[in-house]
Biopython code that builds the backbone (N, CA, C, O; Angstrom):
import numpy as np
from Bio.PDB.StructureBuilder import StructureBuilder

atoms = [
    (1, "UNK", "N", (100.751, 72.367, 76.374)),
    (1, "UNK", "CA", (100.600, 71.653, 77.629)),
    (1, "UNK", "C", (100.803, 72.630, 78.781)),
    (1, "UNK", "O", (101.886, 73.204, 78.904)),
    (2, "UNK", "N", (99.764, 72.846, 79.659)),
    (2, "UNK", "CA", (99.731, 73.247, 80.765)),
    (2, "UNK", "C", (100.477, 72.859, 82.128)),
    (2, "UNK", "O", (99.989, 71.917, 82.753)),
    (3, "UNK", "N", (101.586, 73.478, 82.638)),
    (3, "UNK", "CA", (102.396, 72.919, 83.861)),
    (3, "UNK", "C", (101.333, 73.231, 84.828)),
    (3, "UNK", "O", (100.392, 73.984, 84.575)),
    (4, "UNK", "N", (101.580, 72.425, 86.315)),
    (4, "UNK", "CA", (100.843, 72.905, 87.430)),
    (4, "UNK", "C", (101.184, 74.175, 87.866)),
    (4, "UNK", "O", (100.398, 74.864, 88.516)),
    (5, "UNK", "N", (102.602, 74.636, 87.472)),
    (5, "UNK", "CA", (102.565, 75.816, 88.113)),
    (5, "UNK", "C", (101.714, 77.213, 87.092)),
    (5, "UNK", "O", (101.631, 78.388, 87.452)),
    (6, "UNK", "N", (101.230, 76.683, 85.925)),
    (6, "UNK", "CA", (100.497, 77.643, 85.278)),
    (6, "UNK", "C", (99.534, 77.399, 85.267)),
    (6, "UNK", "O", (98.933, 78.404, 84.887)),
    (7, "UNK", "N", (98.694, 76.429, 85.500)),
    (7, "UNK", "CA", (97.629, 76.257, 86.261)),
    (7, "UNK", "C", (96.887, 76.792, 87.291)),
    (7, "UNK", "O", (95.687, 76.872, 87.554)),
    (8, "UNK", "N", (98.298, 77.264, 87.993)),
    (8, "UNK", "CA", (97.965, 77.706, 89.456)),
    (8, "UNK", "C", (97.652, 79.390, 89.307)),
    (8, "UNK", "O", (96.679, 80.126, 89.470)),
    (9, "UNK", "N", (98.676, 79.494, 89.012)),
    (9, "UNK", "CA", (98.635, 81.253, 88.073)),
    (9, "UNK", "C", (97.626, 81.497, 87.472)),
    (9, "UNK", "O", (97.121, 82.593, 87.719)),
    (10, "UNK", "N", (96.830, 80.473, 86.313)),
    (10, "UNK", "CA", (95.677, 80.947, 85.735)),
    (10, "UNK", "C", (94.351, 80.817, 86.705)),
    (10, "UNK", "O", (93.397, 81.533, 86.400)),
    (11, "UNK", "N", (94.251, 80.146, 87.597)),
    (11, "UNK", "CA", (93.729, 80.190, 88.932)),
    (11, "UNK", "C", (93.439, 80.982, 89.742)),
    (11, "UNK", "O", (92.324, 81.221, 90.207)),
    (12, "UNK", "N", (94.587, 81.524, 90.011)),
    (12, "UNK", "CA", (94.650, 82.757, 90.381)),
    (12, "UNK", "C", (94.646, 84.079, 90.376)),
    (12, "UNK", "O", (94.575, 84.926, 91.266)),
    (13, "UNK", "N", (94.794, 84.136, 88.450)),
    (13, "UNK", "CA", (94.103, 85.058, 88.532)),
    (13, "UNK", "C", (92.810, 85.492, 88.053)),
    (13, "UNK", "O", (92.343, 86.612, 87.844)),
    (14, "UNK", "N", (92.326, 84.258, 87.927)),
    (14, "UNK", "CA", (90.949, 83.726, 87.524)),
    (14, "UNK", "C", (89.905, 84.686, 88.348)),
    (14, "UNK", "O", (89.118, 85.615, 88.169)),
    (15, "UNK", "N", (90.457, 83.792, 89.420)),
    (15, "UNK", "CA", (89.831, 84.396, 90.890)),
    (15, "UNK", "C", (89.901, 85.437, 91.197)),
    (15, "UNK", "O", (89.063, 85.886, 91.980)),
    (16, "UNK", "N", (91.130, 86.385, 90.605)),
    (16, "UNK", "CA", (91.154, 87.755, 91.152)),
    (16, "UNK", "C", (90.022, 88.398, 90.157)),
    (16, "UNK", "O", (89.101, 89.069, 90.623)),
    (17, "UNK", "N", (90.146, 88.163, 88.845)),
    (17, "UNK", "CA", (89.136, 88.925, 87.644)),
    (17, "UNK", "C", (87.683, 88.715, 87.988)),
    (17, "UNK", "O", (86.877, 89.629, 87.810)),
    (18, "UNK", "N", (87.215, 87.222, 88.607)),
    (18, "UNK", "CA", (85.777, 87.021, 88.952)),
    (18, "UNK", "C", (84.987, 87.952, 90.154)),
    (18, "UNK", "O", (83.808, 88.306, 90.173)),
    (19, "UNK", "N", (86.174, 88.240, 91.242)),
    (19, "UNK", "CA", (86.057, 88.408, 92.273)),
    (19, "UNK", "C", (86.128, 89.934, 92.543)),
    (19, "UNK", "O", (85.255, 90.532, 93.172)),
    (20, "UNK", "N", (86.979, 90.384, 92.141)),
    (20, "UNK", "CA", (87.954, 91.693, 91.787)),
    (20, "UNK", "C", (88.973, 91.450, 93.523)),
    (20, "UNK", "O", (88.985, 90.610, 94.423)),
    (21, "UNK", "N", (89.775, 92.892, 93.173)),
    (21, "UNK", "CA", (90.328, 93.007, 94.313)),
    (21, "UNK", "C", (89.569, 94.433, 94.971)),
    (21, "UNK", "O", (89.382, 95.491, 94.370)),
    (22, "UNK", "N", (89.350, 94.237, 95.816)),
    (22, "UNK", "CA", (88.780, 95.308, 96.543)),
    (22, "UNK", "C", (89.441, 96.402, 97.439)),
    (22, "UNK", "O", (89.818, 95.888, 98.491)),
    (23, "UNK", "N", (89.746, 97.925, 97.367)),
    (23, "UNK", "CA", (90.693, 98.377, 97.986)),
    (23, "UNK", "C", (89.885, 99.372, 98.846)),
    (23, "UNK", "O", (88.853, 99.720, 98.273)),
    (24, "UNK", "N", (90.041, 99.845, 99.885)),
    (24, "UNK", "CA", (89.431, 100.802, 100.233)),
    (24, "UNK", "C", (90.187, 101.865, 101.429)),
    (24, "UNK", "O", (90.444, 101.729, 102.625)),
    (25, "UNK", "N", (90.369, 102.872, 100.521)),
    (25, "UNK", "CA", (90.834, 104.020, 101.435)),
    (25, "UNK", "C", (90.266, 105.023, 102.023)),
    (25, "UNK", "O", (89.404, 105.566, 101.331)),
    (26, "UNK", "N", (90.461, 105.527, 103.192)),
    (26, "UNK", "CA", (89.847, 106.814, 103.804)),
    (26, "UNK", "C", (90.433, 108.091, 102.957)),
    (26, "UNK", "O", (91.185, 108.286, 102.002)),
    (27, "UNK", "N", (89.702, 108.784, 103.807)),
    (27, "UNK", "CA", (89.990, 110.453, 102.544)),
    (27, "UNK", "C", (91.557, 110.889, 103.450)),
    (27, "UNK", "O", (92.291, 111.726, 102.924)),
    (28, "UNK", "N", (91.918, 110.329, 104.650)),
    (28, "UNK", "CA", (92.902, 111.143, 105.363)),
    (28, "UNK", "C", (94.107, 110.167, 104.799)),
    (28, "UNK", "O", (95.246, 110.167, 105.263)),
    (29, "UNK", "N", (93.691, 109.411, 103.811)),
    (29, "UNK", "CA", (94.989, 108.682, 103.172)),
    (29, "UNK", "C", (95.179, 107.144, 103.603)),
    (29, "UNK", "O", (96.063, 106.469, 103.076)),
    (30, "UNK", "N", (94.296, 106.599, 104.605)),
    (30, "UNK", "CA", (94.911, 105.387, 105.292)),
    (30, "UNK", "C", (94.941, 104.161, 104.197)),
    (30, "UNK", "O", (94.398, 103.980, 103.107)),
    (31, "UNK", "N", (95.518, 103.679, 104.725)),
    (31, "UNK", "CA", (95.742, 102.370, 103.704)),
    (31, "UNK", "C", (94.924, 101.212, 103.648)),
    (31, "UNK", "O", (94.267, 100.617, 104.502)),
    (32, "UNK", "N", (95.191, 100.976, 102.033)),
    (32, "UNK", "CA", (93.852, 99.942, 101.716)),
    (32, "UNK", "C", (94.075, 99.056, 102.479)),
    (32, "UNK", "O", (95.025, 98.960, 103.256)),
    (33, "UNK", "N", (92.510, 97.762, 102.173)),
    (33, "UNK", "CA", (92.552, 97.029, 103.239)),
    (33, "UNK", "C", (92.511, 95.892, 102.184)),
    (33, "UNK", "O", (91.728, 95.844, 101.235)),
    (34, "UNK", "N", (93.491, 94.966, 102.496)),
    (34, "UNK", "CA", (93.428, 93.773, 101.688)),
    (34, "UNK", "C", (93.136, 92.585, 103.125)),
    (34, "UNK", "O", (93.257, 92.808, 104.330)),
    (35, "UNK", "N", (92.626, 91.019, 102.244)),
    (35, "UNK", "CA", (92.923, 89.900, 103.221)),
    (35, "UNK", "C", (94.018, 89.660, 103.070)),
    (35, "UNK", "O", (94.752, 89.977, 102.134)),
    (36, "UNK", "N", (94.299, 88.891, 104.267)),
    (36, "UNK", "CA", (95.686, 88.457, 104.401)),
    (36, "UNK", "C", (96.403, 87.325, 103.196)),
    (36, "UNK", "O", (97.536, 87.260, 102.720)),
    (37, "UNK", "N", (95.178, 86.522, 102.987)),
    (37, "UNK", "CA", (95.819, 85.916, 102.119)),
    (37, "UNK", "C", (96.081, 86.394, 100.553)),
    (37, "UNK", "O", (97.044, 86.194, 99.813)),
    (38, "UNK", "N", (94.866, 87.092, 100.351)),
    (38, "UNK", "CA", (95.463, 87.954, 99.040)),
    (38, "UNK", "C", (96.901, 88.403, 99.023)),
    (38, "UNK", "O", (97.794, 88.310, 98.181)),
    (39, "UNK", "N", (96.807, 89.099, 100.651)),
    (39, "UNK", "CA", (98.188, 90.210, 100.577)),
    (39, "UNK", "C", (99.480, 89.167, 100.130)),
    (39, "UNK", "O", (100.330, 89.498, 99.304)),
    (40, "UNK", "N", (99.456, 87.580, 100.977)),
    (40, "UNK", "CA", (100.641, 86.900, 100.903)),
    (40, "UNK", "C", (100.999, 86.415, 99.348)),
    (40, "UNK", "O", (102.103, 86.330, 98.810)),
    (41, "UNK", "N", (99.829, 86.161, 98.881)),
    (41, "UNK", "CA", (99.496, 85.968, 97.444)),
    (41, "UNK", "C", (100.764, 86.847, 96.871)),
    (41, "UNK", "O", (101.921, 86.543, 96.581)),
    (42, "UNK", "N", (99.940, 88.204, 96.838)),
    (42, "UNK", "CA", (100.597, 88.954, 95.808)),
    (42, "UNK", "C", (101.900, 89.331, 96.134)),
    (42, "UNK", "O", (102.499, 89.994, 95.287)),
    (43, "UNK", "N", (102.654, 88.965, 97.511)),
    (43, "UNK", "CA", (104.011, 89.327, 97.409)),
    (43, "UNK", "C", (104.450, 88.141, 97.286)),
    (43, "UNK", "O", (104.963, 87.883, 98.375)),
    (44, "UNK", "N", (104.607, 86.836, 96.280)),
    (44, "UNK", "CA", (104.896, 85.720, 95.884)),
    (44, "UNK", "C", (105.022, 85.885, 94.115)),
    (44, "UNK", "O", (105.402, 85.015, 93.331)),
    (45, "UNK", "N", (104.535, 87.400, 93.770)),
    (45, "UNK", "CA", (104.419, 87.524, 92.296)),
    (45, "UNK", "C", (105.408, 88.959, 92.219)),
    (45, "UNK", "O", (105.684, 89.651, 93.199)),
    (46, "UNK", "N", (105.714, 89.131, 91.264)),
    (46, "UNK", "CA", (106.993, 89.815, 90.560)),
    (46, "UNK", "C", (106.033, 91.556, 90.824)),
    (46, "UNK", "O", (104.811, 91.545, 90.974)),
    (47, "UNK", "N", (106.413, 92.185, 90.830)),
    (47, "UNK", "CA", (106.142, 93.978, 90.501)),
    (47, "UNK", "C", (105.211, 93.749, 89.716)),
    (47, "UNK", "O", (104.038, 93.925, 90.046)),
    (48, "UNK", "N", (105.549, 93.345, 88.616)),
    (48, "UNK", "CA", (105.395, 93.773, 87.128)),
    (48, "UNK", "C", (104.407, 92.635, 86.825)),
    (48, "UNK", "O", (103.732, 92.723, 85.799)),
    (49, "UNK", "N", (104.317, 91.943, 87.353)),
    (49, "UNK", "CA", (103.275, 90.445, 86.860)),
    (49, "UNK", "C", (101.662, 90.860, 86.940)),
    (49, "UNK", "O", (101.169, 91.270, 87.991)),
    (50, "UNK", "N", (101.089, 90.746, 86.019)),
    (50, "UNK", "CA", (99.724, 91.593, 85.940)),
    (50, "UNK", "C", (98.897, 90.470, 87.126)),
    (50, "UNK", "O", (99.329, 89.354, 87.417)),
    (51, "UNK", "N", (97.870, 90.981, 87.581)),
    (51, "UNK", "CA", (96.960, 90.392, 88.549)),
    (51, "UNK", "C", (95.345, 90.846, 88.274)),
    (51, "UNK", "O", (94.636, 91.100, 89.247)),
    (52, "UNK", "N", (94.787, 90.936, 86.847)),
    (52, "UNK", "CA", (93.747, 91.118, 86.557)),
    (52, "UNK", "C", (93.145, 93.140, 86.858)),
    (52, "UNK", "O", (93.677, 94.221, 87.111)),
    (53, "UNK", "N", (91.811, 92.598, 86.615)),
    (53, "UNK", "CA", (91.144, 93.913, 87.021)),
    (53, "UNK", "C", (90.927, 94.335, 87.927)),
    (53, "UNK", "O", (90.028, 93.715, 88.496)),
    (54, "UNK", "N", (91.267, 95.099, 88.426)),
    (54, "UNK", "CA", (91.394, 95.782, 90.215)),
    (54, "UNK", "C", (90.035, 97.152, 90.640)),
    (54, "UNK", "O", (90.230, 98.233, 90.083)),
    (55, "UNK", "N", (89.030, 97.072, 91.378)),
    (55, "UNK", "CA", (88.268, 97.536, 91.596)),
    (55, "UNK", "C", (88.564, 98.423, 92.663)),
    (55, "UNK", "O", (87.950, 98.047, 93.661)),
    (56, "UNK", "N", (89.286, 99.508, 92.898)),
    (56, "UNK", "CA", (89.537, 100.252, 94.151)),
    (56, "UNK", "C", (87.855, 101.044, 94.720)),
    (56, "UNK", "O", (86.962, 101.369, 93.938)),
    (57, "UNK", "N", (87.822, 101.145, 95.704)),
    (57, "UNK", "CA", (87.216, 101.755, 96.156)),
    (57, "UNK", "C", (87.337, 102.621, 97.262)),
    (57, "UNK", "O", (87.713, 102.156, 98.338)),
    (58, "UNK", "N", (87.020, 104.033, 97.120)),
    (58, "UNK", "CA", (87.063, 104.634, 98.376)),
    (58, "UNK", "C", (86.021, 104.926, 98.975)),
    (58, "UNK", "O", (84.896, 104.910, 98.475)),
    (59, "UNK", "N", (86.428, 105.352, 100.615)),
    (59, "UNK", "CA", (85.344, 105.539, 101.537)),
    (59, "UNK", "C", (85.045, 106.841, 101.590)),
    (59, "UNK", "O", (85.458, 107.535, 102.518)),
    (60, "UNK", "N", (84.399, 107.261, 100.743)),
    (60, "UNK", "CA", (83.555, 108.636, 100.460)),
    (60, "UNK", "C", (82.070, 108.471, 100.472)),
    (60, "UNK", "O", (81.409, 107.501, 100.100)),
    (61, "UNK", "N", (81.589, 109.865, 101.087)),
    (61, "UNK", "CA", (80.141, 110.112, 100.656)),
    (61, "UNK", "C", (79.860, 111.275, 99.682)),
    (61, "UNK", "O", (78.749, 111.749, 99.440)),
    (62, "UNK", "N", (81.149, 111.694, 99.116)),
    (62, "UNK", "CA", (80.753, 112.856, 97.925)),
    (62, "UNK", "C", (81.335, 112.307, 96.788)),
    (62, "UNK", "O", (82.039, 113.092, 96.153)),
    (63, "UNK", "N", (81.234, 111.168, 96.352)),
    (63, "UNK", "CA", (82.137, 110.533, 95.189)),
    (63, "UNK", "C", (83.406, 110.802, 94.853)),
    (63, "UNK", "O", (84.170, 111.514, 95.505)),
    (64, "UNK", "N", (83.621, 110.309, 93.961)),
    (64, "UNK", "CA", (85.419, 110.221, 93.331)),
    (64, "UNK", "C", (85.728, 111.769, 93.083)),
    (64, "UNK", "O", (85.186, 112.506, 92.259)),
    (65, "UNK", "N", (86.891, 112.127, 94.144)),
    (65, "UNK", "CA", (87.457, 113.177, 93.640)),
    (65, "UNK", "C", (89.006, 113.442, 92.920)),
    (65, "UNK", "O", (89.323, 112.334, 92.486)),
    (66, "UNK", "N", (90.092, 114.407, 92.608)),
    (66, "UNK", "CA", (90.836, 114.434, 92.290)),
    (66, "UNK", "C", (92.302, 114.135, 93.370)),
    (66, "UNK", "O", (93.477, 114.018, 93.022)),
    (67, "UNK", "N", (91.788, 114.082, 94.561)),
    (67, "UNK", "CA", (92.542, 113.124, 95.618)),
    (67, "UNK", "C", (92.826, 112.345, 95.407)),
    (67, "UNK", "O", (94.003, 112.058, 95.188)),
    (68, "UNK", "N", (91.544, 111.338, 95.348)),
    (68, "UNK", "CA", (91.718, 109.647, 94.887)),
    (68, "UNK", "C", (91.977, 109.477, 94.147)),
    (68, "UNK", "O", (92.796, 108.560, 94.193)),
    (69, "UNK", "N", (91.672, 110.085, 92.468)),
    (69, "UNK", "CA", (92.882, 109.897, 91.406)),
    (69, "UNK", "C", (94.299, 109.950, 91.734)),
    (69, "UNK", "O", (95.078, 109.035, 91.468)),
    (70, "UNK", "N", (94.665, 111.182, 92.395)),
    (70, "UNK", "CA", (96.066, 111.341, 92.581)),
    (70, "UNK", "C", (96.693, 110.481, 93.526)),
    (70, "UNK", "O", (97.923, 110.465, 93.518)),
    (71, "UNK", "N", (95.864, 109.505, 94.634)),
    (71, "UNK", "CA", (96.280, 108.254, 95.377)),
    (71, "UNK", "C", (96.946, 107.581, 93.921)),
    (71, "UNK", "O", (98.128, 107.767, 93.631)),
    (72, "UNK", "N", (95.996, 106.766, 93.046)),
    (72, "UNK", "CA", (96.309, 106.132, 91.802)),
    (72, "UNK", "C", (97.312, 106.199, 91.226)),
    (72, "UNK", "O", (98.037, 105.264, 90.886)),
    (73, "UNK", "N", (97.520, 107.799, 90.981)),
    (73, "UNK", "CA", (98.550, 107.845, 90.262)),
    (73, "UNK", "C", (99.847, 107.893, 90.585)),
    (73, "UNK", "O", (100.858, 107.742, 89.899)),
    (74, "UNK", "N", (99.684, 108.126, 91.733)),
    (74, "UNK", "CA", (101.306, 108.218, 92.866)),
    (74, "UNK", "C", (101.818, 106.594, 92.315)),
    (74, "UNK", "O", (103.011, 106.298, 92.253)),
    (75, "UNK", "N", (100.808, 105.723, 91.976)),
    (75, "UNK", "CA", (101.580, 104.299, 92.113)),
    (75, "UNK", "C", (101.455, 103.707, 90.857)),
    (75, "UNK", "O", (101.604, 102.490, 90.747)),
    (76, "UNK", "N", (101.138, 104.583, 89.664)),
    (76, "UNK", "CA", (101.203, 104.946, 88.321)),
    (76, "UNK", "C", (100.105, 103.946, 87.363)),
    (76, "UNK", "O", (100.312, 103.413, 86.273)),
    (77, "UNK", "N", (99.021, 103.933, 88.132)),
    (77, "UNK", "CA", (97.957, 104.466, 87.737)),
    (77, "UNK", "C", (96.817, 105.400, 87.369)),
    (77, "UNK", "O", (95.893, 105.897, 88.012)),
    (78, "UNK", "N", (97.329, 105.477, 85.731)),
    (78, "UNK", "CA", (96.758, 106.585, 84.868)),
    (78, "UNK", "C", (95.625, 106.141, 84.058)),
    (78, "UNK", "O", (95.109, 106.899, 83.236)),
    (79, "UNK", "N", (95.451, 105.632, 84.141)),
    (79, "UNK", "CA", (93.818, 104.741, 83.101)),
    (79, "UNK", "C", (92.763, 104.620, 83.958)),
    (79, "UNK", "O", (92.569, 105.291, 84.972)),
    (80, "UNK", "N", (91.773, 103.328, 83.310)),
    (80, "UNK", "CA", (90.704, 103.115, 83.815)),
    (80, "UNK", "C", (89.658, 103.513, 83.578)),
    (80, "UNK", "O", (89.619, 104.470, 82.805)),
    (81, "UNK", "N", (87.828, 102.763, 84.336)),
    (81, "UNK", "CA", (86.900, 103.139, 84.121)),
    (81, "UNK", "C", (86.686, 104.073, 85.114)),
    (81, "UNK", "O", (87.302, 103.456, 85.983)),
    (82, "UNK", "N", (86.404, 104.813, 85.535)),
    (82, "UNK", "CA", (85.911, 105.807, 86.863)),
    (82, "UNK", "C", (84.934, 105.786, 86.889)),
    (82, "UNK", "O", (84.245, 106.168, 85.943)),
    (83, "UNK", "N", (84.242, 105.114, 88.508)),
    (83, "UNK", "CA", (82.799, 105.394, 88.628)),
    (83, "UNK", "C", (82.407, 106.676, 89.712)),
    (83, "UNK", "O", (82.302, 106.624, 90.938)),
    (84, "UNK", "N", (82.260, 107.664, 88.928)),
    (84, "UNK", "CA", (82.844, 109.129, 89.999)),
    (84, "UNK", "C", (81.397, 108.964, 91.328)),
    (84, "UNK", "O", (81.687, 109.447, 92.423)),
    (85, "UNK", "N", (79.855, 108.274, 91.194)),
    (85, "UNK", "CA", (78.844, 108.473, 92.085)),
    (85, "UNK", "C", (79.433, 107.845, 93.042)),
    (85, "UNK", "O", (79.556, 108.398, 94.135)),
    (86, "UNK", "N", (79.992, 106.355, 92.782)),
    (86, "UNK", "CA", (80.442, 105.693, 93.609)),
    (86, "UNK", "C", (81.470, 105.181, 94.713)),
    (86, "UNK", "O", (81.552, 104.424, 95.680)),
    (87, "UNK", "N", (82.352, 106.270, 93.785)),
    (87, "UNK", "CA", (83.694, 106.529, 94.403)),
    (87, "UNK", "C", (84.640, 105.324, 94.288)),
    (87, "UNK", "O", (85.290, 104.761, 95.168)),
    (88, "UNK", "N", (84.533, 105.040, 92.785)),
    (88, "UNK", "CA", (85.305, 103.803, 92.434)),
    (88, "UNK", "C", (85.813, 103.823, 91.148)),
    (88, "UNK", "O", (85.171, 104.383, 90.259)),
    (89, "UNK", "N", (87.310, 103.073, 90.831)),
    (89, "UNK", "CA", (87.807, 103.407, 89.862)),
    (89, "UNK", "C", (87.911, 101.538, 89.463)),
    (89, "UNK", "O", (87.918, 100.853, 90.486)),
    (90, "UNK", "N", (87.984, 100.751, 88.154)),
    (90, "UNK", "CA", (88.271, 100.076, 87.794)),
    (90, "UNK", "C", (89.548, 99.896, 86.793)),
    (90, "UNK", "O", (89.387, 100.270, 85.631)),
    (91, "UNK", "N", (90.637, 99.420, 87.122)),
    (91, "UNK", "CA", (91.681, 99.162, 86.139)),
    (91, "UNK", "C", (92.521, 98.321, 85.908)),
    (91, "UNK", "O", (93.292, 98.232, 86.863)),
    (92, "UNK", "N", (92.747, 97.683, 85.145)),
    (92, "UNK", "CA", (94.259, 96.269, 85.131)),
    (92, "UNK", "C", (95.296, 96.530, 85.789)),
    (92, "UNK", "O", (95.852, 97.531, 85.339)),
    (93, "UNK", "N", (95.923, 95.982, 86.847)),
    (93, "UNK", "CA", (96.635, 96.135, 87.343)),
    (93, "UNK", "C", (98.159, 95.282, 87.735)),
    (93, "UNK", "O", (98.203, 94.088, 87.436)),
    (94, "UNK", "N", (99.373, 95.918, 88.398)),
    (94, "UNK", "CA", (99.980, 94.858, 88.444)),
    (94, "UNK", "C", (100.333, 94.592, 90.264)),
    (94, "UNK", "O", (99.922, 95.354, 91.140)),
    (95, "UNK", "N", (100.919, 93.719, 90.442)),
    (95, "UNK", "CA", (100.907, 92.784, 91.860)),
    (95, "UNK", "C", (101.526, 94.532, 92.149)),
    (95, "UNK", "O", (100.635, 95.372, 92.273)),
    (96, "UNK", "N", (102.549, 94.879, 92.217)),
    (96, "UNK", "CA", (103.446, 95.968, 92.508)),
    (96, "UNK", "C", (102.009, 97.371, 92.446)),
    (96, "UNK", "O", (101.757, 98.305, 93.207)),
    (97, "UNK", "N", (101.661, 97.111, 91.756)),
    (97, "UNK", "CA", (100.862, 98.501, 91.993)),
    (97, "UNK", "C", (99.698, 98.310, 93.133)),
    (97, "UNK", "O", (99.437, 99.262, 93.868)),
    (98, "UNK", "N", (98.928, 96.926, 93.284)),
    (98, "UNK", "CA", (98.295, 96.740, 94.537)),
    (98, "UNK", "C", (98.743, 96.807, 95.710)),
    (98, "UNK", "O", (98.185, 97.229, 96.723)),
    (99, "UNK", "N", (100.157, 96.222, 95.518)),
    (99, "UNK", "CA", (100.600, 96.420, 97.041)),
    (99, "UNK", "C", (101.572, 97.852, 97.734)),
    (99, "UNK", "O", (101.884, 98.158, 98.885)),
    (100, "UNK", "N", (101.854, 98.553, 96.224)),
    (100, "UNK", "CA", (102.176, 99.806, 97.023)),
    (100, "UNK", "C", (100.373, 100.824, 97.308)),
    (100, "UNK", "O", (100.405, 101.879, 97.942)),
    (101, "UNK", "N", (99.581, 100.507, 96.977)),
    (101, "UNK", "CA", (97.957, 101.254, 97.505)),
    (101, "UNK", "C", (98.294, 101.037, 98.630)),
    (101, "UNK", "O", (98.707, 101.956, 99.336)),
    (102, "UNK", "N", (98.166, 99.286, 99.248)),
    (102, "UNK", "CA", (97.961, 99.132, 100.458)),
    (102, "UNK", "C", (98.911, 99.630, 101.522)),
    (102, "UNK", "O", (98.412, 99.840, 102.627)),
    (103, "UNK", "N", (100.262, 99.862, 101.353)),
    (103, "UNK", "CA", (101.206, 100.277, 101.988)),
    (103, "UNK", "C", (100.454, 101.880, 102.596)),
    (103, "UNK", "O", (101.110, 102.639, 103.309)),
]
sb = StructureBuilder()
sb.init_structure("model")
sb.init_model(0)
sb.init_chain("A")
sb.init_seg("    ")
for serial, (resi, resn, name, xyz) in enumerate(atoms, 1):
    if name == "N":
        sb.init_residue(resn, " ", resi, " ")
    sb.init_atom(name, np.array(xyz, "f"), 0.0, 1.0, " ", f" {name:<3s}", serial, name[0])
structure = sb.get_structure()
Protein backbone atom coordinates (compact mmCIF):
# COMPACT_ATOMS: atom_id res chain seq x y z
CA UNK A 1 0.00 0.00 0.00
CA UNK A 2 1.08 3.25 -1.17
CA UNK A 3 1.02 6.35 1.50
CA UNK A 4 0.36 9.88 -0.01
CA UNK A 5 3.48 10.86 1.08
CA UNK A 6 5.10 8.16 -1.32
CA UNK A 7 3.08 8.96 -3.84
CA UNK A 8 4.26 12.28 -3.81
CA UNK A 9 7.98 11.24 -3.88
CA UNK A 10 7.30 8.83 -6.72
CA UNK A 11 5.86 11.91 -8.46
CA UNK A 12 8.42 13.61 -8.09
CA UNK A 13 10.72 11.97 -9.10
CA UNK A 14 8.87 10.78 -11.91
CA UNK A 15 8.98 14.17 -13.14
CA UNK A 16 12.50 14.77 -12.53
CA UNK A 17 13.56 11.34 -14.75
CA UNK A 18 10.89 12.41 -17.65
CA UNK A 19 11.99 15.85 -17.65
CA UNK A 20 15.63 15.70 -16.47
CA UNK A 21 17.16 18.38 -14.41
CA UNK A 22 18.87 20.78 -16.40
CA UNK A 23 22.12 22.53 -15.15
CA UNK A 24 24.02 24.97 -16.88
CA UNK A 25 27.33 26.49 -16.17
CA UNK A 26 29.63 29.08 -17.70
CA UNK A 27 33.32 28.16 -18.31
CA UNK A 28 34.32 31.09 -15.60
CA UNK A 29 32.56 28.72 -13.05
CA UNK A 30 29.13 30.53 -12.45
CA UNK A 31 26.51 28.68 -11.02
CA UNK A 32 23.94 26.45 -12.38
CA UNK A 33 20.70 27.67 -13.05
CA UNK A 34 17.85 25.85 -11.53
CA UNK A 35 13.83 27.01 -11.23
CA UNK A 36 12.88 28.10 -8.23
CA UNK A 37 10.64 25.60 -7.58
CA UNK A 38 12.84 22.72 -8.35
CA UNK A 39 15.45 24.50 -6.14
CA UNK A 40 12.70 24.57 -3.06
CA UNK A 41 11.88 21.02 -3.99
CA UNK A 42 15.16 19.68 -3.53
CA UNK A 43 16.07 21.37 -0.26
CA UNK A 44 12.88 19.54 1.34
CA UNK A 45 14.88 16.12 0.50
CA UNK A 46 17.80 14.65 2.55
CA UNK A 47 21.69 14.96 0.86
CA UNK A 48 21.65 11.57 0.17
CA UNK A 49 18.00 10.96 -1.22
CA UNK A 50 18.48 10.08 -4.94
CA UNK A 51 16.50 12.52 -7.39
CA UNK A 52 16.74 10.55 -10.69
CA UNK A 53 18.89 11.22 -13.81
CA UNK A 54 20.46 14.57 -13.94
CA UNK A 55 21.40 16.05 -17.36
CA UNK A 56 24.07 18.87 -16.67
CA UNK A 57 24.87 20.96 -19.25
CA UNK A 58 27.44 23.43 -19.99
CA UNK A 59 27.68 26.63 -21.85
CA UNK A 60 30.43 25.81 -24.24
CA UNK A 61 31.15 26.07 -27.88
CA UNK A 62 34.21 23.62 -27.85
CA UNK A 63 32.48 20.71 -26.02
CA UNK A 64 33.02 18.89 -22.75
CA UNK A 65 36.29 19.50 -21.36
CA UNK A 66 38.33 18.34 -18.31
CA UNK A 67 37.09 21.56 -16.37
CA UNK A 68 33.60 20.50 -16.46
CA UNK A 69 34.41 17.08 -15.38
CA UNK A 70 36.36 18.44 -12.56
CA UNK A 71 33.13 20.94 -11.71
CA UNK A 72 31.40 17.19 -11.25
CA UNK A 73 33.67 15.85 -9.41
CA UNK A 74 34.36 18.53 -6.79
CA UNK A 75 30.66 17.43 -5.72
CA UNK A 76 31.57 13.70 -6.22
CA UNK A 77 30.49 13.02 -9.30
CA UNK A 78 32.58 10.33 -10.91
CA UNK A 79 30.35 8.35 -13.41
CA UNK A 80 28.06 8.86 -16.13
CA UNK A 81 27.28 9.10 -19.86
CA UNK A 82 29.42 12.05 -21.37
CA UNK A 83 28.22 13.72 -24.33
CA UNK A 84 31.74 15.42 -25.05
CA UNK A 85 30.09 17.37 -28.83
CA UNK A 86 27.57 18.66 -26.69
CA UNK A 87 28.97 19.59 -23.68
CA UNK A 88 26.83 17.41 -21.54
CA UNK A 89 27.19 14.85 -19.02
CA UNK A 90 24.23 12.50 -17.88
CA UNK A 91 24.19 10.83 -14.36
CA UNK A 92 21.99 9.61 -11.24
CA UNK A 93 22.14 11.84 -8.89
CA UNK A 94 21.48 12.88 -5.35
CA UNK A 95 19.33 16.11 -4.02
CA UNK A 96 22.89 17.09 -2.18
CA UNK A 97 24.88 16.76 -5.23
CA UNK A 98 22.40 19.09 -7.38
CA UNK A 99 22.32 21.59 -5.06
CA UNK A 100 25.95 21.91 -4.21
CA UNK A 101 26.45 22.45 -8.63
CA UNK A 102 24.11 25.20 -8.19
CA UNK A 103 25.75 26.88 -5.25
Amino acid sequence: MRTPASQAHRKFFGAILVAAVIGVFCLQGQAATLSPKLQNQLTTLADDAPVGVVIVSFNTSTGLNESHLNVLRSVGVTGGQTFPTLGMVSQPMTAGQVLRQHI
